[in-house]
Structure formats: structure tokens, C-alpha cells
C-alpha positions, 0 to 999 in steps of 0.5 A: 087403847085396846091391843087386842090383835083380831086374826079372823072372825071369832080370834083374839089374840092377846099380846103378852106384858113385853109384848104391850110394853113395847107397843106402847113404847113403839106408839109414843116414839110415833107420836112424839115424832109426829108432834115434833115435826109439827104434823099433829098440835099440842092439844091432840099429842096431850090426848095421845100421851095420856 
């Protein structure tokens, strides 16, 4: 999963270690609470975990 933040055309900007660790962090928090309330199955919060 790329985490490159896309300003406008021709500009990247990419975020820092913290910066990725917490997103990351963020992003599993999300999935876990989606699988949780039953809104995503098994299989696919196996494929988000990964």
C-alpha cells in the first residue's frame, strides 16, 4: 500500500517514518472496527491485515 500523498500534478510528497507508522496504525484501527461491526467478512479483513 503506497502512501504517497499526490498535491497536484507533478508533486509527491512523502510522509515521514512516524508519519507512515501512524497511518498505518490509523488504517488497522479502521479495519479492525469495520470487522468488528460485521461490515467487512473474515477473508477480506485477513487481506487488510497483511
Amino acid at each position: 500500500m503506497s502512501s504517497t500523498l499526490h498535491l497536484d500534478e507533478g508533486t509527491l510528497v512523502e510522509p515521514g517514518e512516524r508519519e507512515h507508522e501512524a497511518l498505518t496504525e490509523s488504517y488497522q484501527r479502521f479495519c479492525t472496527e469495520l470487522h468488528t461491526r460485521g461490515w467487512i467478512d473474515d477473508e477480506l479483513f485477513a487481506v487488510v491485515q497483511r
